[in-house]
N, C-alpha and C positions, 0 to 999 in steps of 0.2 A: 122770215119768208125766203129769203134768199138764202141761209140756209139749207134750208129743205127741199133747195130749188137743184141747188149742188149736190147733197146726197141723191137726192133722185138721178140729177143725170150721171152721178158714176155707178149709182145700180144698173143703170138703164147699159149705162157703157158695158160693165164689166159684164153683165148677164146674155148682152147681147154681141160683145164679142166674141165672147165662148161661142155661143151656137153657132154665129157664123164661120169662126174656123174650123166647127167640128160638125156643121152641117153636112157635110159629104159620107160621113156615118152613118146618119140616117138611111142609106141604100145598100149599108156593108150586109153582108150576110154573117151566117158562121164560121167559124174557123175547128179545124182538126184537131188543136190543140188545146186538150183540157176546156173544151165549151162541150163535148162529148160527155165527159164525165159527171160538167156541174148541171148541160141543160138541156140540152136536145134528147140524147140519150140515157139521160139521169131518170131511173124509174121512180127514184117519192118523186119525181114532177111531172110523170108521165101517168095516171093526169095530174094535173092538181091540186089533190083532194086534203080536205081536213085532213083527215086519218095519215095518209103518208107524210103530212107536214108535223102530225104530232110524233110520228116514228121519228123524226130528222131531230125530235129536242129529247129524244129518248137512248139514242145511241147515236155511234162518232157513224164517217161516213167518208170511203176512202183515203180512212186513217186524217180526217179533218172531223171535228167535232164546231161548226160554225150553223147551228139553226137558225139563227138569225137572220144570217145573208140568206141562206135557205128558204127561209119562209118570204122574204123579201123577192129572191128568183120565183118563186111559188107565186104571189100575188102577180107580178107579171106575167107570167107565164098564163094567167088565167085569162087576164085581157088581151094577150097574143095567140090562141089559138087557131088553129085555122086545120082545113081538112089535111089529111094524111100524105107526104107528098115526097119523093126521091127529093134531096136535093145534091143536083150532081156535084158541084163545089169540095162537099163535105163525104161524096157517095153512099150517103145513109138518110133512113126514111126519118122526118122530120114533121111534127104537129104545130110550129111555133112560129111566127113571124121575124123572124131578128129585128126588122126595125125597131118595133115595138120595145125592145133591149136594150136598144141603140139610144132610142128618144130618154130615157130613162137615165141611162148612162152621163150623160150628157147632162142632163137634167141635177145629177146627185154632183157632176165636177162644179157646174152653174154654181151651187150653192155653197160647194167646198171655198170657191172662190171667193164670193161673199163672206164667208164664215174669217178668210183669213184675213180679208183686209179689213176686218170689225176686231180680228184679233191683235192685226199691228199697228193699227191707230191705235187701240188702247194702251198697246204697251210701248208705242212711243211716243201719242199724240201730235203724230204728223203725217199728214192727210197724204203729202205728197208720198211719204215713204210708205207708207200702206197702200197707197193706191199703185207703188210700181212695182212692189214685191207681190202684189196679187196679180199683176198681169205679166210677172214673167213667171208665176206656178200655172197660172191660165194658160199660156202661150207656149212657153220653153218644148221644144220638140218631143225630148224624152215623155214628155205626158202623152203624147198620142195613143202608145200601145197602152195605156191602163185608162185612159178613157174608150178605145175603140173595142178594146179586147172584153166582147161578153163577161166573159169568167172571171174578168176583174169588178166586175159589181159588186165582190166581196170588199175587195179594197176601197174599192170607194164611199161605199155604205159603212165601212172601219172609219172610214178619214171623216165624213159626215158627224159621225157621233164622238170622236176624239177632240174635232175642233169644237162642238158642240161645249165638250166639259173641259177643254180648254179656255173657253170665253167664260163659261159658268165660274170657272176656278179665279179668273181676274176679277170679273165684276165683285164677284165675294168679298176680294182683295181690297178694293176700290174704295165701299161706302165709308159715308162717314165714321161708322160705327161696328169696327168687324167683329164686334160680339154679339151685333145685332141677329135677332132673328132672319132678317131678311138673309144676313151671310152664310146662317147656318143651311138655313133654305137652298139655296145655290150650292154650298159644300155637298150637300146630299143629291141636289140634281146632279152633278160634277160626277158624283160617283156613280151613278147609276147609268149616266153616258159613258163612263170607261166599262161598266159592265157590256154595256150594247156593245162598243165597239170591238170588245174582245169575243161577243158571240156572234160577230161578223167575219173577224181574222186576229185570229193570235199573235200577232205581231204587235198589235198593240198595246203588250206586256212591257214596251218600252216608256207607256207614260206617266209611271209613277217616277220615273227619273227628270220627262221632263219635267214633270210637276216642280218637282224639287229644285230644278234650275233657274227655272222662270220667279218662283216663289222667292228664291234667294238671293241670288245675282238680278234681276229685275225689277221685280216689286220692295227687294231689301225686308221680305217677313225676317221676323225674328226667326233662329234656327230649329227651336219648339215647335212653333204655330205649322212652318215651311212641313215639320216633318209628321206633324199629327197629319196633316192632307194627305201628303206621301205614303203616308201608312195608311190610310185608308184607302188608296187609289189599288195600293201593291194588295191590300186584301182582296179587292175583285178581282183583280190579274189571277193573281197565285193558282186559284183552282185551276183554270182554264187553261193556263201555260202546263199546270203539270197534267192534265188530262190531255194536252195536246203533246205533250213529252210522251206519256203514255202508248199512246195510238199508233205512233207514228214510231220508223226505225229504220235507223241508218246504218247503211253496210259499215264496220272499222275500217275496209280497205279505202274508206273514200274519206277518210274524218283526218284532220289534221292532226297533228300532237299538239299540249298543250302547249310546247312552247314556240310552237311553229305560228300561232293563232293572232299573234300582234303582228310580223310579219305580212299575211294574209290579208288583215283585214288594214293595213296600211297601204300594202298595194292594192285594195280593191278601190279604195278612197282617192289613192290617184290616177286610179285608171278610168273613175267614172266622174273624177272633178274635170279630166280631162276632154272627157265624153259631153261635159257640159257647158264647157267653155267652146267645143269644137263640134258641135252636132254631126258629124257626117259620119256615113259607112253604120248604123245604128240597126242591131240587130238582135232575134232572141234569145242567142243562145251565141257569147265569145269564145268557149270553150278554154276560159281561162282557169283551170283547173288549181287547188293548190299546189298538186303535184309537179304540175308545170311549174307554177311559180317558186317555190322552193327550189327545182333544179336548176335556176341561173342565180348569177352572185346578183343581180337588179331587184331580185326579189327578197333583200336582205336588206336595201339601198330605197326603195319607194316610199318605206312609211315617213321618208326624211318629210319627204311635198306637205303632208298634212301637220306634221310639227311645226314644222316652219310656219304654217300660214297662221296656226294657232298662236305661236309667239307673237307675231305680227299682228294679230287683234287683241293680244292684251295690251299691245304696245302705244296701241290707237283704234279704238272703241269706234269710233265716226267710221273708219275704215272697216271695220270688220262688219258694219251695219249695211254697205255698198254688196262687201264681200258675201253675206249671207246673201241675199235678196239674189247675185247675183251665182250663186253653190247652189241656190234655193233644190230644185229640180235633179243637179245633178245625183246625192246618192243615194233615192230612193228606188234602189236595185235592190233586186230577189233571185235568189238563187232556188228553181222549185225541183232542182236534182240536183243529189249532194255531190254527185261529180262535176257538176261544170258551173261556169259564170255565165250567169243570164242578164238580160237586160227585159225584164216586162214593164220596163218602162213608168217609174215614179209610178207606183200604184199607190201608195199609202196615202194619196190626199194630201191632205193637212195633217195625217192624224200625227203626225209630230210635231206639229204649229205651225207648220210652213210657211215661212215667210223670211223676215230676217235671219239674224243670228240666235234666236231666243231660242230657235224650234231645234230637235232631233229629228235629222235629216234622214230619210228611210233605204240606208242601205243595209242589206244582211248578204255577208258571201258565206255560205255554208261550211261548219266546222269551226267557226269562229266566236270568239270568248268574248264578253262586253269588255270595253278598252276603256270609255272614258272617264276619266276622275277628278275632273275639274272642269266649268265652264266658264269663259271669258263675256264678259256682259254683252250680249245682242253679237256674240261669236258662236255660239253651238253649232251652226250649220257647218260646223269643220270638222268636228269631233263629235257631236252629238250621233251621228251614223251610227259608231259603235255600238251605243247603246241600244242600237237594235238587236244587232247580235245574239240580245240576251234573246231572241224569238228563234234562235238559228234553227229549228225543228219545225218551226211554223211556216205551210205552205204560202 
């Protein structure tokens, strides 16, 4: 009884201190920025209707092929309607409530939250460190713009169904018996949550690695078992990443070379571990270009911050547990034009474990090559970023 008394009040806590820090949402409106594209002025959502939501899983859309999140803004969108109306903010005519987006919003982080600290008690089974790595993915500033920001419904409905088959991929792990029926059950729910979350947002092409991390370095699967998952997880990805390779096309004048790419994505990892440690001055768009970065000798010199810190939690495992929980937030940065460094603010949810060291940390700086190849036990949140990377084409 007592117990039960406990988990209830840290649901109660952690579901009810989201809403309150991010109650003030609730009265935001639209923004200018790519909420035009995905919802106000989005015609499959203007109205709607079946048929335009079946168009959205029929063809890509603004060089994004995500029906998912789409039908998901669709179903909202149907409960937010409202008469026809200027809204000056945005200076375009508008059919949709944004609160109604907002509550929602809000509603999908609520759960993300949830989702992770059931993710990091299982894979440390301690309460206390699960319960403080969720409220600094809850809390940590950088998550405001991809809970507040409409148009990240995508990401967060990704992070929703990532952590989803990332808890499904543990528990399998877990039973007495992992040849059980019941594990294979969960294997196959597991995979079909990484399907969702990649017809939510393409970035989510990163979780057959973290599969393979968590399975290896954390649960200790044997190398087989770790990689039959993996391989299964990378078979959903694979379509969708290259239909989303497809669609989508980036000027050469804006793409790094390849060997410029580890570089890059070194100093992007220090620039936004810094951004997390230091929240201030946070913004959409740094304009930290590679080109920029390549032409100082500091840009040759940054990726040291994130080797280092990586040594340092192979060195001490306790520490790099402190260390994740507390990176959690910082490199879930998206670059969504290939010239510049943007900050939309930890959009990926959980969908790369978020939490400790276990999880792949959601940064991607455009142009950049997947970097990591090796994970230090309950450290990935240093190095795990890279393996976003592999989505660099994914808005």
């Amino acid at each position: 009884m007592k117990r039960i008394a406990t988990v209830t009040l840290i649901v109660l806590g952690l579901v009810g201190g989201t809403a309150v820090v991010y109650l003030r949402t609730f009265s935001a409106g639209f923004v200018g920025f790519d909420d035009d594209i995905h919802v106000y002025a989005n015609p499959f959502l203007n109205p709607p209707s079946l048929h335009n939501v079946a168009s959205l899983w029929q063809q890509s859309y603004e060089q994004l092929y995500v029906p998912l999140a789409y039908t998901i803004l669709a179903t909202i969108a149907r409960f937010a309607q409202v008469p026809a109306h200027v809204d000056h903010s945005v200076g375009h005519t508008v059919s949709f409530d944004p609160s109604v987006f907002h509550v929602v919003g809000v509603a999908f982080h609520a759960a993300n939250v949830l989702l992770c600290f059931l993710l990091v008690q299982r894979l440390t089974r301690r309460r206390a460190v699960a319960l403080l790595a969720s409220l600094v993915f809850a809390l940590h500033p950088l998550q405001l713009e991809s809970v507040a920001w409409i148009s990240e419904l995508r990401g967060l409905s990704s992070s929703f169904f990532a952590l989803l088959a990332l808890n499904a991929l543990v528990l399998s792990r877990q039973g007495s018996d992992e040849a059980s029926a019941r594990s294979r059950v969960l294997l196959a729910a597991s995979a079909l949550f990484v399907t969702c979350a990649m017809l939510c947002k393409p970035a989510a092409a990163v979780l057959p690695m973290v599969a393979l991390a968590i399975d290896r370095i954390v649960l200790g699967t044997s190398w087989r078992r770790a990689a039959v998952a993996s391989s299964i997880w990378a078979a959903c990805t694979v379509p969708f990443a290259w239909i989303t390779h497809s669609v989508q096309a980036v000027a050469a004048s804006t793409e790094a070379s390849w060997w410029q790419r580890p570089f890059v994505a070194g100093d992007a990892l220090t620039f936004y571990l810094f951004k997390t440690f230091v929240p201030i001055d946070l913004c959409v768009d740094y304009g930290r270009t590679p080109r920029l970065v390549m032409s100082h000798a500091w840009g040759y010199l940054t990726w040291a911050v994130p080797a280092g810190l990586l040594v340092l939690c192979y060195r001490n495992q306790d520490g790099a547990i402190c260390c994740g929980v507390v990176t959690e937030p910082a490199v879930r940065v998206v670059s969504p034009a290939p010239d510049r460094t943007t900050n939309k603010g930890a959009r990926m949810g959980a969908a790369n474990c978020d939490c400790l060291g276990v999880s792949a940390r959601r940064y991607r700086h455009w142009g950049c090559a997947p970097l990591a190849a090796g994970y230090p036990k309950l450290a990935t949140a240093v190095v795990a970023p890279a393996l976003d990377l592999a989505a660099e084409k994914c808005a």
